[in-house]
C-alpha positions as CSV (number, residue, x, y, z in Angstrom):
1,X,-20.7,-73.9,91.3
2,X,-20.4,-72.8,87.6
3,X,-23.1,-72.6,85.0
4,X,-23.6,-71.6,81.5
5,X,-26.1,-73.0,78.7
6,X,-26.2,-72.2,75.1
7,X,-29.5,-70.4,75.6
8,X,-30.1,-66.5,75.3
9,X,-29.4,-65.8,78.5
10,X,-25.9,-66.8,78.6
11,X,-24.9,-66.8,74.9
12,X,-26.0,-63.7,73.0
13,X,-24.7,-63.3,69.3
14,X,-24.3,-59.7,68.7
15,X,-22.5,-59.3,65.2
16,X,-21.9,-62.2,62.7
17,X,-18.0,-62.3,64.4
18,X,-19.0,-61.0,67.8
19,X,-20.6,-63.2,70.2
20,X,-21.4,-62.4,74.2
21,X,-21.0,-64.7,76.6
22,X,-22.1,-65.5,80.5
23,X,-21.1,-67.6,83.3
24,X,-22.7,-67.9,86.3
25,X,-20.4,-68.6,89.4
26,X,-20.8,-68.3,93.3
27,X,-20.8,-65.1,95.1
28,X,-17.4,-65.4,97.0
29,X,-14.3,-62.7,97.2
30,X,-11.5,-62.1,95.1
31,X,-12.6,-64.2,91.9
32,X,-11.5,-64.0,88.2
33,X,-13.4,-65.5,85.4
34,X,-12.1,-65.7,82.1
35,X,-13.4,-67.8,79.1
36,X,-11.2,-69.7,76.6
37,X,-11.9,-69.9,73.1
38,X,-10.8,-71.0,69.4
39,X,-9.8,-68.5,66.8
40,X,-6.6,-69.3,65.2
41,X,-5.6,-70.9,68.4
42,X,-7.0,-70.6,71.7
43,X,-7.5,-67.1,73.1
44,X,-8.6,-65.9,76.1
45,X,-10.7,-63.0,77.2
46,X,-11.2,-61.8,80.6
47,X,-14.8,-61.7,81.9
48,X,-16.3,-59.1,84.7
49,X,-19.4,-59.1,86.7
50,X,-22.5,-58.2,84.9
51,X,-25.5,-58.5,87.9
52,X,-25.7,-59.7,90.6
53,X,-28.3,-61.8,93.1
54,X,-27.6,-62.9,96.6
55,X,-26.1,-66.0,96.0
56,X,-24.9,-65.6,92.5
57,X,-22.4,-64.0,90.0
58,X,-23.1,-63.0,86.5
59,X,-19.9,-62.6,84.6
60,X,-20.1,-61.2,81.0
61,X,-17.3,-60.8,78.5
62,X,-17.8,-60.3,74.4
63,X,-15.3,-61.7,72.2
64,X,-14.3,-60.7,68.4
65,X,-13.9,-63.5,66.0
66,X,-11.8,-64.1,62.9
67,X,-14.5,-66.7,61.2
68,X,-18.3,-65.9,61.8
69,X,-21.5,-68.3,62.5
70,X,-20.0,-70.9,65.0
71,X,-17.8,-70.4,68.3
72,X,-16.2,-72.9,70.6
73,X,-15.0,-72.0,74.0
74,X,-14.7,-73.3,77.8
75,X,-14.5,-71.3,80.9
76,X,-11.6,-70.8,83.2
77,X,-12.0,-69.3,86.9
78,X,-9.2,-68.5,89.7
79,X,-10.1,-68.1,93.4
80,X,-7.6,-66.7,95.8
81,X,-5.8,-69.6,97.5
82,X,-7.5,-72.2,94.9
83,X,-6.0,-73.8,92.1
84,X,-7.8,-72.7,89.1
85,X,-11.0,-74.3,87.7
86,X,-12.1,-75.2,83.9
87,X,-15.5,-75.7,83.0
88,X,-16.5,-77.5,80.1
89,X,-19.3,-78.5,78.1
90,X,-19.2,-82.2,79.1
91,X,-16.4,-84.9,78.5
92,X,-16.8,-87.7,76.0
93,X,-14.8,-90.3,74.6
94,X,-12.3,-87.8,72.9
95,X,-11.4,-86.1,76.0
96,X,-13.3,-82.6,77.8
97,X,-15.8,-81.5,75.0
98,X,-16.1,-77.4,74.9
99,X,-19.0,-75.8,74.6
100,X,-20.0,-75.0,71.0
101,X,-22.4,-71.7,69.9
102,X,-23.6,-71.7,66.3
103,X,-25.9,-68.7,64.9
104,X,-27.5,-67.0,62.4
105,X,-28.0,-63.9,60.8
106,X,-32.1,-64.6,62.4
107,X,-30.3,-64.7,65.8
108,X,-28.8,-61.5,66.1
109,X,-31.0,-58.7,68.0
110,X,-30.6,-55.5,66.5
111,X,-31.5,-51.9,67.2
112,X,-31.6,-48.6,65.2
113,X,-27.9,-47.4,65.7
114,X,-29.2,-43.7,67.0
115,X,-31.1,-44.9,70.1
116,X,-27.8,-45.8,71.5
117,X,-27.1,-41.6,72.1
118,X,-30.5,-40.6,72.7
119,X,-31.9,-38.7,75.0
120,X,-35.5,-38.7,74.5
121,X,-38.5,-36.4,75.7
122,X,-42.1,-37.0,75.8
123,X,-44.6,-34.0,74.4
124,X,-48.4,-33.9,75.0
125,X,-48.7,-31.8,71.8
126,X,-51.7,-29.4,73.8
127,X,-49.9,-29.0,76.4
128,X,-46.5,-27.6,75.3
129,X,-46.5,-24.6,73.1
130,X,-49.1,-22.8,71.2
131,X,-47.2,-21.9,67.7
132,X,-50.4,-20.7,66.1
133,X,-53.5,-19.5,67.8
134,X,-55.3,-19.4,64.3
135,X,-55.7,-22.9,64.3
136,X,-56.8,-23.2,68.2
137,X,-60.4,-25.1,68.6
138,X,-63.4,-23.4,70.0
139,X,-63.3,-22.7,73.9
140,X,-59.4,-23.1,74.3
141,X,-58.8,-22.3,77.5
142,X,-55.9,-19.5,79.1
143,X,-52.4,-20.8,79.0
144,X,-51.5,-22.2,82.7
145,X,-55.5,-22.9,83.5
146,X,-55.4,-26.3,85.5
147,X,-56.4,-29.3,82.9
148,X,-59.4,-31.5,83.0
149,X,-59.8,-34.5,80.6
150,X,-61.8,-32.5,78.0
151,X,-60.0,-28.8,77.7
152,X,-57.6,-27.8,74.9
153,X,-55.0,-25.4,75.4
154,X,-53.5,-24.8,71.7
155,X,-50.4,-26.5,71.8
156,X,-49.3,-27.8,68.2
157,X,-46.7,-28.6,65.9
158,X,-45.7,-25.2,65.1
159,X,-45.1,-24.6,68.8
160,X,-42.8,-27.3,69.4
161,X,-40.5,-26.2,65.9
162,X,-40.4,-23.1,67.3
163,X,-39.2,-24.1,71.1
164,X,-36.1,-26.1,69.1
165,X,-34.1,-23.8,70.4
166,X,-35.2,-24.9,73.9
167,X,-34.6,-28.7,73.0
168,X,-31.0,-27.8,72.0
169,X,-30.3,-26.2,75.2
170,X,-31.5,-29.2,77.2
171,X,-29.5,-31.4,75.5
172,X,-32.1,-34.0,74.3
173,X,-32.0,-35.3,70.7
174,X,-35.3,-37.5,70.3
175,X,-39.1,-36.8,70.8
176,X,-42.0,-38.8,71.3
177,X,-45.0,-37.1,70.3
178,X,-48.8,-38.7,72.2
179,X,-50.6,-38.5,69.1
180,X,-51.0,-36.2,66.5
181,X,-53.8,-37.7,64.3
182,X,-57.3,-36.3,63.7
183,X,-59.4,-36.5,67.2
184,X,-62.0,-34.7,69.2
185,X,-59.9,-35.3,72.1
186,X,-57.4,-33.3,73.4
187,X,-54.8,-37.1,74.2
188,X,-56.2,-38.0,70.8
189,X,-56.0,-41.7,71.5
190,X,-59.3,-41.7,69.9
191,X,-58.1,-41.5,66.7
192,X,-60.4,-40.4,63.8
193,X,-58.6,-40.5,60.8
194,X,-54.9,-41.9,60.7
195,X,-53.8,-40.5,57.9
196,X,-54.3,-37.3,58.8
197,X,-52.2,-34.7,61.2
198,X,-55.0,-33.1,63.5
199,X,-56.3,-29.6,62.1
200,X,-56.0,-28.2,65.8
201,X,-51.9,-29.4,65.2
202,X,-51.5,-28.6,62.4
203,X,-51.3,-30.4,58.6
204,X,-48.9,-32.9,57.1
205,X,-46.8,-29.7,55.5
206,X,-46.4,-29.0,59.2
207,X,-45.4,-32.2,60.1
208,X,-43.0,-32.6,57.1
209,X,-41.3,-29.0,58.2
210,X,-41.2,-30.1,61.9
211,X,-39.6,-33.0,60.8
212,X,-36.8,-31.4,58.9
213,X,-36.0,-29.3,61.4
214,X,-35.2,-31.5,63.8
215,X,-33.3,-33.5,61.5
216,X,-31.4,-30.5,60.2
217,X,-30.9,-30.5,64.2
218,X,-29.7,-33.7,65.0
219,X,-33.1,-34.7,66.6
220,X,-35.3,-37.9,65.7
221,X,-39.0,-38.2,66.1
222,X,-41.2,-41.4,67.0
223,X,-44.6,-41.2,67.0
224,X,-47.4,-42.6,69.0
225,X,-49.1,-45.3,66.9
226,X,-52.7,-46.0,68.9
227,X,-53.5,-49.2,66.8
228,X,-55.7,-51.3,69.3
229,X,-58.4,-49.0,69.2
230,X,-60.2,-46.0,67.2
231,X,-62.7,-43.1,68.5
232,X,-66.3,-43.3,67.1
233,X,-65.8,-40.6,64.2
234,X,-63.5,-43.0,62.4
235,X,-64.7,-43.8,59.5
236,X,-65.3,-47.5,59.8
237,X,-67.4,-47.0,62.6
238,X,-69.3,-44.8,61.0
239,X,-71.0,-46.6,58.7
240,X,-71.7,-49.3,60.6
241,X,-73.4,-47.3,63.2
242,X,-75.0,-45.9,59.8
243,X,-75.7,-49.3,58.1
244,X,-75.9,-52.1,60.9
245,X,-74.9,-55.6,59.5
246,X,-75.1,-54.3,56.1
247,X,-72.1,-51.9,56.3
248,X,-69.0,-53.7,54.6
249,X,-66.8,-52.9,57.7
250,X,-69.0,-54.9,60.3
251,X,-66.0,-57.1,60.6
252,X,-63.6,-54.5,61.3
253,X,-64.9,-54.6,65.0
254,X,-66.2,-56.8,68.3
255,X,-70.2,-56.2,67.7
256,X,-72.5,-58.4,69.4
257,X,-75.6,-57.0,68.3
258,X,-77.0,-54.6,65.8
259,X,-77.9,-51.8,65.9
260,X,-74.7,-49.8,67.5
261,X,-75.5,-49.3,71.2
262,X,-73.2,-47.4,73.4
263,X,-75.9,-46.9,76.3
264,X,-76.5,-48.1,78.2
265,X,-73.1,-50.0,78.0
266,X,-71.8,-50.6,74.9
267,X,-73.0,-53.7,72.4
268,X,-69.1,-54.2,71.1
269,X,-66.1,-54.5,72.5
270,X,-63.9,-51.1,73.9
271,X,-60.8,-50.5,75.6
272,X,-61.5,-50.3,79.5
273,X,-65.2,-50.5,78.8
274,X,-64.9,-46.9,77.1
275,X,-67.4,-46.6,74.8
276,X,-65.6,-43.9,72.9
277,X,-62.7,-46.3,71.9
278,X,-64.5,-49.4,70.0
279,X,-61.3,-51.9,69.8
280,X,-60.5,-53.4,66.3
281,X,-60.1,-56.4,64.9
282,X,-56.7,-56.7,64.0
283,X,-56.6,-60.2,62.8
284,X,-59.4,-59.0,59.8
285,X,-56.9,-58.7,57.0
286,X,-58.5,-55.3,55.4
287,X,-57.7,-53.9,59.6
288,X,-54.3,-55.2,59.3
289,X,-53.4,-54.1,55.9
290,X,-55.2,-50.7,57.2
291,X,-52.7,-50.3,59.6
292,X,-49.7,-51.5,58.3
293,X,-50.4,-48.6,55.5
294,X,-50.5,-46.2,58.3
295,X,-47.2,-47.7,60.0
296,X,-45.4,-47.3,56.9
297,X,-47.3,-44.1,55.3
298,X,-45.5,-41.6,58.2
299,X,-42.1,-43.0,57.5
300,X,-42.4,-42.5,54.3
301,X,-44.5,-39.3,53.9
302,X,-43.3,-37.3,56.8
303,X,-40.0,-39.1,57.0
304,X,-40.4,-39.9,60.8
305,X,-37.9,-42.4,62.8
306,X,-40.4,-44.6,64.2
307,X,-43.3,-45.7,66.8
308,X,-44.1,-45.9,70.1
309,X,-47.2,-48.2,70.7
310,X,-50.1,-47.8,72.2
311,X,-51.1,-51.3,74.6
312,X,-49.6,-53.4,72.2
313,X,-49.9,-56.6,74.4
314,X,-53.6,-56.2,73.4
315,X,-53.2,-56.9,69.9
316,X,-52.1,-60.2,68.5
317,X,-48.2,-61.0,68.1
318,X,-48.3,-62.2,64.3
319,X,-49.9,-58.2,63.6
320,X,-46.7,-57.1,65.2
321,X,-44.4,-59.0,63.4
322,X,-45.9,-58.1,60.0
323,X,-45.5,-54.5,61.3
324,X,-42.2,-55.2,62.1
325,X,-41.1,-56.7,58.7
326,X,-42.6,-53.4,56.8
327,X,-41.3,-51.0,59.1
328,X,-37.9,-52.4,59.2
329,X,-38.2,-52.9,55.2
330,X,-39.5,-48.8,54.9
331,X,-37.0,-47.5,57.0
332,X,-33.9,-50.7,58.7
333,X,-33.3,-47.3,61.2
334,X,-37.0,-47.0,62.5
335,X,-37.1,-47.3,66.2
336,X,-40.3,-49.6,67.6
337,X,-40.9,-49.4,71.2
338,X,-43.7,-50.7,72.8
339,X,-45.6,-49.8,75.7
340,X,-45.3,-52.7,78.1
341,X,-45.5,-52.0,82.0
342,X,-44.2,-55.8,82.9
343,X,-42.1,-58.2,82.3
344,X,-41.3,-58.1,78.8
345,X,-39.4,-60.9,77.5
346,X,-41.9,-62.4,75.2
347,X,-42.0,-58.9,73.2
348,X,-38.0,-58.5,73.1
349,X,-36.9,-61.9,72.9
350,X,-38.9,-62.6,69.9
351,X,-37.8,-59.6,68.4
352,X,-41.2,-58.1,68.1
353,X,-40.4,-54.6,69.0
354,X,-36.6,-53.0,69.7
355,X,-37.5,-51.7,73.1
356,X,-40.5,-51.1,75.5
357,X,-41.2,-48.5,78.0
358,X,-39.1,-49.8,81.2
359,X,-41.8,-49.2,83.7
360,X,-40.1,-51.4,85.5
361,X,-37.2,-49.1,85.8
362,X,-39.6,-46.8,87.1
363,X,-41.0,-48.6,89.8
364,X,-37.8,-49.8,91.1
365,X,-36.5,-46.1,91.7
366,X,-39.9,-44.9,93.1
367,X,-39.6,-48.1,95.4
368,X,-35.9,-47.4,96.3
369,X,-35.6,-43.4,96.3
370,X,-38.7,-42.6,97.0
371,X,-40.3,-45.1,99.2
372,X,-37.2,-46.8,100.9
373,X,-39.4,-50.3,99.8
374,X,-36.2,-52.3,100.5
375,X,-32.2,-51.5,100.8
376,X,-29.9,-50.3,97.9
377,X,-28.3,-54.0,97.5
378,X,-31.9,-54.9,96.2
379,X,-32.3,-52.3,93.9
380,X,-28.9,-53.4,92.6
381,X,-30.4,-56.8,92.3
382,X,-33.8,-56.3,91.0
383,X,-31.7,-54.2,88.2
384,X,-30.0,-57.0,87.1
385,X,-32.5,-59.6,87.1
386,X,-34.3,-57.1,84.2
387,X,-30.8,-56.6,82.3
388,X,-30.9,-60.6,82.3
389,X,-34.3,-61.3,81.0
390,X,-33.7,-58.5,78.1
391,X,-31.1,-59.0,74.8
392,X,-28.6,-57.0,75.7
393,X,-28.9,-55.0,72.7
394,X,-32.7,-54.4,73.7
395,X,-31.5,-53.0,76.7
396,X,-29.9,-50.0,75.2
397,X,-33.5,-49.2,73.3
398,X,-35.2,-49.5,76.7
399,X,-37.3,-45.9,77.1
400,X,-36.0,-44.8,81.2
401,X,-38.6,-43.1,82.3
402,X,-39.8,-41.6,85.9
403,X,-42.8,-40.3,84.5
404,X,-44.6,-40.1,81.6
405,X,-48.4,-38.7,80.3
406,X,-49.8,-42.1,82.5
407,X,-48.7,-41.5,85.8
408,X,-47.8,-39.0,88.4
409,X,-45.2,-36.0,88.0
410,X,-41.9,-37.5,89.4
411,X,-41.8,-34.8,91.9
412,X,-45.4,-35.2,93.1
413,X,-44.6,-38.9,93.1
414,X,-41.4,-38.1,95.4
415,X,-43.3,-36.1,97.6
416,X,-45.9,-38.9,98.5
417,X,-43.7,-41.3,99.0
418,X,-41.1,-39.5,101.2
419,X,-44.3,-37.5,103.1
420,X,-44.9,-42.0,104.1
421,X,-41.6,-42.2,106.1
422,X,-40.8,-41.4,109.3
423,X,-38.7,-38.3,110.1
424,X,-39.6,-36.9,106.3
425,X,-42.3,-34.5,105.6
426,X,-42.5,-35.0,101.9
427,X,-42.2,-31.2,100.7
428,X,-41.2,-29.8,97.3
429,X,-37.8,-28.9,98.6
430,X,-37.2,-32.4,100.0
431,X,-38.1,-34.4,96.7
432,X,-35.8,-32.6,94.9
433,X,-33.3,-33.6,96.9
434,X,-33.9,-37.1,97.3
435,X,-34.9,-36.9,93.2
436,X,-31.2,-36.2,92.8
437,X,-29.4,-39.4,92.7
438,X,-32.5,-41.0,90.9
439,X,-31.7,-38.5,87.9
440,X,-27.8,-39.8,88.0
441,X,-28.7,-43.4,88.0
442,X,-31.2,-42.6,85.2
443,X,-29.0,-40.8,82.6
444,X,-25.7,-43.3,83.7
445,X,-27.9,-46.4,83.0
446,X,-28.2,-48.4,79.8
447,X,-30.9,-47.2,78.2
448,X,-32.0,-44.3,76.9
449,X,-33.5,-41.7,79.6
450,X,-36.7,-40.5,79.0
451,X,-38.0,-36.7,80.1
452,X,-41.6,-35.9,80.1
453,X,-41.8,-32.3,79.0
454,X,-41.6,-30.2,82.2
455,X,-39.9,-32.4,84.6
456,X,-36.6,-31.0,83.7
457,X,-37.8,-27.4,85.2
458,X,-39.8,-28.7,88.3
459,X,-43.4,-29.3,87.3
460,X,-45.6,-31.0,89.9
461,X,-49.1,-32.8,89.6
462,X,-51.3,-36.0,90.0
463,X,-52.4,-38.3,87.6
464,X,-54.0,-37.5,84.9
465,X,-55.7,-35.0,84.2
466,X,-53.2,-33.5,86.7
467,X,-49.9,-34.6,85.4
468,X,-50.8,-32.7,81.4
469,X,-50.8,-29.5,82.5
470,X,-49.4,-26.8,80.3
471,X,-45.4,-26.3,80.1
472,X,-44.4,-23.0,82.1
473,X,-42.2,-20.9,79.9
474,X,-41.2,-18.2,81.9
475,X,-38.0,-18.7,83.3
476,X,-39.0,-17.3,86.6
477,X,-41.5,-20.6,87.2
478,X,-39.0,-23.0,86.6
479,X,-36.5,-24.5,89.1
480,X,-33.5,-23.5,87.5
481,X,-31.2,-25.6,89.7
482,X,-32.9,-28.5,88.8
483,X,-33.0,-27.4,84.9
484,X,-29.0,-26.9,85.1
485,X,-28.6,-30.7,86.6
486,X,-31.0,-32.4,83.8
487,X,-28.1,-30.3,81.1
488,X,-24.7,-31.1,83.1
489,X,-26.0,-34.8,83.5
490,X,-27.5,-35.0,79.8
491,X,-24.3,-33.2,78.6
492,X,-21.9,-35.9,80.7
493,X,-24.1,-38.7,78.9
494,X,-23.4,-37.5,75.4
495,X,-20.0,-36.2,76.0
496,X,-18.9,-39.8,77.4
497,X,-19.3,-42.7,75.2
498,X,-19.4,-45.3,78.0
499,X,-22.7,-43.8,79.3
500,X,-24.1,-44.4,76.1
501,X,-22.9,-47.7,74.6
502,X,-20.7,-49.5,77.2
503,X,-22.1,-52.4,79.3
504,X,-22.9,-52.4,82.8
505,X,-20.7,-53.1,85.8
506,X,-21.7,-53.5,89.5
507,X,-18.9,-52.8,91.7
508,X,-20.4,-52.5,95.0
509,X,-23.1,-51.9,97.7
510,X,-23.3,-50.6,101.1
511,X,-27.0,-50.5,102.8
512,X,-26.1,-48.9,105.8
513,X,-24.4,-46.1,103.8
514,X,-26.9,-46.1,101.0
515,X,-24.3,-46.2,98.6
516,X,-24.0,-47.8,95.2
517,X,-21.1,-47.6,93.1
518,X,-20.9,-49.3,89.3
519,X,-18.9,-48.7,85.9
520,X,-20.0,-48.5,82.3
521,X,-17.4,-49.9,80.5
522,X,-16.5,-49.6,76.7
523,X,-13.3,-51.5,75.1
524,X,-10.5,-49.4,76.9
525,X,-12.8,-46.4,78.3
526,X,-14.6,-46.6,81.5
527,X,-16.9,-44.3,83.6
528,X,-17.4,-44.8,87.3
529,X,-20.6,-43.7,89.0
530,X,-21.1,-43.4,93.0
531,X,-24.3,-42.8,94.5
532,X,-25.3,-41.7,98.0
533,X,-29.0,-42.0,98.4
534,X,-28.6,-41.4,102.1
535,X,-28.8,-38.0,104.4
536,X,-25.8,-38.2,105.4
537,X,-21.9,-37.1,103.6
538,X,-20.0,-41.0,103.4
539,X,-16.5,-41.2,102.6
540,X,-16.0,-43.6,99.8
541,X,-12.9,-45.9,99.1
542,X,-13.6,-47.5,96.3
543,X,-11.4,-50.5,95.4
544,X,-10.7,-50.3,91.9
545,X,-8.8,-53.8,91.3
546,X,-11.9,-55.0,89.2
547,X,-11.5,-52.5,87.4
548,X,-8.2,-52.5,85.8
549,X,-7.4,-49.2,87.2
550,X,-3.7,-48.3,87.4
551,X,-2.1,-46.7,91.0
552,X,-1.4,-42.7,90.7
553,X,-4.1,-42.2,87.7
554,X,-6.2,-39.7,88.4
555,X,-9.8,-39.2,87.9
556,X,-12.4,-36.3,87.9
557,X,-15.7,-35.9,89.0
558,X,-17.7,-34.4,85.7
559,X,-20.4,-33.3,88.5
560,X,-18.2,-31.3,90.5
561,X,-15.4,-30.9,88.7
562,X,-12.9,-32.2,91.7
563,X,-10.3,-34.7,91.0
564,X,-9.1,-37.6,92.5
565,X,-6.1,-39.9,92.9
566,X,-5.5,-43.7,92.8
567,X,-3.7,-44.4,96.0
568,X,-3.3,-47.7,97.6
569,X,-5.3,-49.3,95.3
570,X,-8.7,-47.4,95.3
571,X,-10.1,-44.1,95.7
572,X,-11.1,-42.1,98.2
573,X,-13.7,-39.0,98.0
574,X,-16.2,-37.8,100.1
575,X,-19.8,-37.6,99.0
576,X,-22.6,-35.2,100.0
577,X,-26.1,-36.7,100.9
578,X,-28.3,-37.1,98.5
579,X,-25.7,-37.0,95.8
580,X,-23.4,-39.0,93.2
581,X,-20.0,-38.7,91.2
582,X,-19.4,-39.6,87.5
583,X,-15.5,-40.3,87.4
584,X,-13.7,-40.1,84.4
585,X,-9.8,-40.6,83.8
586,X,-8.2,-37.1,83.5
C-alpha cells in the first residue's frame, strides 16, 4: 500500500525551488523509498522515515529545484526480495500520469529565521530578580516568602538586565516575559494600560535598555500580549462604569445591563467568570485598531522580537490575521506564538501564528516519563502524529515546554506521577532521575525548548500560586548537578546544527528496554540520540544502515564524552538507566 495526495500533509512547499514531500507506505522490514522527479531530466532523491504509527510509514525527502512554482514527480520503492514498485498519480490515455505540485508564494509557511537556534526561558517578572527596591509597591514581601495570588516580591526589569550574565551562562538566547504592562496584579494579565511598562517594573527607558542589552547579547525578547481581556482600571472600563450607556466605549465590551455590576456576579462578560477581567470586544473596530496599535507600538518603540498570546482561541481568527499582517509588515522577523493547549492545526495551517505552546509535547512526556501512561513505541507514535498535523516549518517555532507559569513545577509534577507507580516512592531525588531523559528528548527535539525560570537549578511547587515562587540565587539552593546538565545539553543543541534545524528521524523502539533511538538529520550532518527511560543499564546495537553510516567511522557521545566504533554494521554502547547519548561523527 502506497499513498500520497497533493495536500499539506504530504506536499509541503518550503522555498519557491524547494518543495517537501511524503509517502505513506506499509510498515514492513528492510524498505527504501525514493521519489522521482523532473528538473532538467529526471532526478531522484532518496526518502527516509519521518513518523511512524502502528501500521504505517511516513517517509519524507526535500528536493531542490532548478525552476520554481510547479513540480512533477512519482514515487519509487524497493522491498527486499521484491521487484521494485512505482507509484504514480494515475494513468490516462498518454501513458502513467505523475503527480504534479504547483505553489505560490501564499503557500509557503514561514518562520522568523532565529527561532530555529533558540533556546527560550519563561520570566514571571516578580518573581525573578529585584534590580531596584526604589520602585518596589507597598507591602512587598521578603525575598523567598512562599507566594499567594496577591503578594509582590520586587522583581522587575532592571533585575533581569542585571542577571544577563546568568542567562549567558545557561546558555539560553530568548525570553518570554508574562506581562509587563501597567496592573494592580502581581501576573498582570489584568492589564490597565497597554501602552505603558508597569511603574513597579519599571518605564519604557527601562524596557528600551533591557532590550538593547540582550540584543547587544545575542538574546531576543517576546512579550506576553493579553488581548482577550483587560482589568477593571483600564481606561475603557472606566468610564463606562462612570457613564453607563452614555460612555462612548459601551461597545468596547459584553454588557447586558447598565449600570456596571460585578456583584453579585458580574452584568458583562469575563474570562472564567472573573469579574476583574471584563473580556473585549474584538470585532468593534475602535478594539481592534486599539490593539493592533499596541501589537505594533512595542516593536517599534522598544524594538522587541515578538508575542506570545494570551488564550488566543478566544478571540476571533480575522483579528489575528490583521495582527499578523501588521506585525509581519513592522517587523517580517517578529516571532508570534500562541497559547494553544490542543490540537492546533487550524491556528498553524492557516498561518495565523508561527508557533503555539506545544502543550501537547508536555503531556506526552509527563504521560511517558513520568506516569508510565503507555510504552515508549507510543510516545514515539503520538510524537509523530503532532509533527504530521503541523507545517513542518511550524514545528521548529513550536515553544517545548515541561512547565510553564500555568501548571506544576516539572519536578513536583515528576514526583506525583512517579509517587502513582508501584515500586517508586516519588521523592525529589527520584524525579530527577527519571527527569533526565525527558530533558534530552526536549532539547534534541524540533522545536525550540522552553525553561521556566528556576527549573534549570531544581525548584519544586504546585500550581499556581505554588509554581511562581521567587528564583533562589544562592548557589548553595540550587541543584547544581541538574544546572550543569540544562548547560552541556543547551550547549550540545547550539553547538550542533542538526539539533537545531535538521528534520526528524525515528530509528527505533524497544518497550521492554525502554529505549528510543532517533536522528536529526541536516544535508550531510547527522546527530543520533539514544534514550533509556528504564532502571536498568541496556546495551544498545544500533543498526545504522538507514542511516547512511559508513563501517569503522567513529562516533562520540557529547554527554559523556566516550567514543564509539561502527563495527559490523551498527553500534554498540552501553547505557546507564535513566540516561541517553547524543552521537556525533568524530
Amino acid at each position: 500500500m502506497l499513498h500520497h495526495r497533493t495536500a499539506p500533509r504530504f506536499c509541503q512547499p518550503l522555498a519557491p525551488t524547494k518543495l517537501l514531500l511524503r509517502l505513506k507506505t506499509r510498515r514492513r522490514e528492510k524498505q527504501h523509498c525514493q521519489v522521482v522527479y523532473e528538473d532538467r531530466g529526471l532526478q531522484t532523491a532518496p526518502m527516509h522515515v519521518y513518523a511512524r504509527t502502528p501500521r504505517y510509514l511516513y517517509y519524507q525527502a526535500e528536493i531542490e529545484l532548478s525552476r520554481p512554482w510547479e513540480c512533477r514527480y512519482f514515487f519509487r520503492q524497493e522491498v527486499e526480495g521484491a521487484g521494485p514498485v512505482y507509484f504514480f498519480a494515475g494513468i490516462d490515455g498518454q501513458g502513467v500520469r505523475p503527480f504534479t505540485y504547483r505553489w505560490t508564494a501564499a503557500d509557503i509557511f514561514t518562520v522568523p529565521d532565529w527561532i530555529y537556534d533558540a533556546v527560550s526561558y519563561q520570566i514571571f517578572p516578580d518573581r525573578f530578580y529585584n534590580g531596584n527596591p526604589a520602585n518596589d509597591p507597598p507591602g512587598t514581601r521578603p525575598w523567598g516568602e512562599a507566594p499567594t495570588r496577591e503578594n509582590f516580591f520586587g522583581g522587575d526589569l532592571e533585575g533581569i538586565q542585571a542577571k544577563i550574565p546568568y542567562l549567558k551562562f545557561l546558555g539560553v538566547n530568548a525570553l518570554w516575559l508574562n506581562p509587563i504592562f501597567a496592573s494592580p496584579s502581581n501576573h498582570r494579565y489584568n492589564t490597565s494600560d497597554y501602552l505603558a511598562v508597569d511603574p513597579v517594573l519599571g518605564d519604557t527607558a527601562t524596557l528600551c535598555r533591557l532590550v538593547e542589552s540582550l540584543h547587544a547579547n545575542g538574546m531576543h525578547l517576546i512579550l506576553d500580549g493579553v488581548f482577550n481581556h483587560t482589568g477593571t482600571e483600564f481606561f475603557a472600563f472606566k468610564d463606562v462604569v462612570a457613564r453607563g450607556a452614555s460612555s462612548p466605549y459601551k461597545d468596547w465590551y459584553y454588557f447586558h445591563g447598565f449600570p456596571v455590576k460585578s456583584e453579585p456576579r458580574p452584568n458583562y462578560t469575563c474570562w472564567w467568570d472573573i469579574p476583574s477581567l471584563p473580556k473585549l470586544k474584538a470585532s468593534n473596530p475602535e478594539v481592534r485598531n486599539y490593539l493592533l496599535h499596541v501589537a505594533t507600538y512595542w516593536l517599534r518603540e522598544a524594538g522587541t522580537d515578538g508575542w506570545r498570546l494570551d488564550v488566543p482561541n478566544e478571540i476571533e481568527p480575522a483579528f489575528w490575521r490583521e495582527f499578523r499582517r501588521q506585525v509581519k509588515e513592522t517587523n517580517p522577523q517578529a516571532y508570534i506564538v500562541g497559547e494553544i493547549w490542543h490540537d492546533a492545526r487550524f491556528w498553524l495551517q492557516n498561518h495565523l501564528f508561527d508557533g503555539v505552546m506545544n502543550y501537547l509535547f508536555r503531556d506526552l512526556v509527563l504521560d511517558y516519563f513520568a506516569r508510565r501512561r503507555f510504552p515508549i513505541s507510543t510516545l514515539d507514535y503520538l510524537l509523530g502524529l503532532i509533527r504530521l498535523r503541523y507545517p513542518e516549518a511550524a514545528n521548529f517555532a513550536l515553544l517545548n515546554l515541561v512547565g510553564s507559569h500555568d501548571t506544576a513545577r516539572v519536578i513536583t509534577a515528576f514526583q506525583e506521577g512517579l509517587a502513582g507507580l508501584p515500586g517508586h516512592t516519588g521523592s525529589y531525588a527520584e524525579a530527577i532521575t527519571h527527569l533526565r531523559p525527558a530533558l534530552i528528548l526536549q532539547f534534541t527535539y524540533p522545536g525550540a525548548p522552553l525553561i521556566y525560570y528556576g527549573d534549570e537549578v531544581g525548584m519544586t511547587g504546585g500550581p499556581d500560586p505554588d509554581c511562581r515562587r521567587t528564583m533562589p540565587w544562592d548557589p548553595r539552593a540550587w541543584n547544581q548537578d541538574l544546572l550543569n546538565f540544562y548547560r552541556r545539553l543547551i550547549a550540545l543543541r547550539q553547538r550542533l546544527l542538526p539539533l537545531r534545524r535538521g528534520y526528524f528521524q525515528p530509528l527505533f523502539t524497544d518497550d521492554g528496554a525502554e529505549v528510543y533511538a532517533y536522528a536529526r538529520r541536516l544535508a550531510g550532518e547527522k546527530v543520533i540520540v539514544i534514550l533509556n527511560a528504564g532502571d536498568l543499564t541496556q546495551s544498545i546495537n544500533l543498526a545504522v544502515g538507514e542511516m547512511e553510516i559508513a563501517g569503522g567511522t567513529t562516533w562520540q557521545d557529547g554527554l559523556s564524552g566516550r567514543c564509539f566504533e561502527v563495527q559490523g554494521g551498527k553500534i554498540s554502547l552501553p547505557l546507564e538507566a535513566n540516561a541517553g547519548a547524543i552521537l556525533v561523527s568524530c
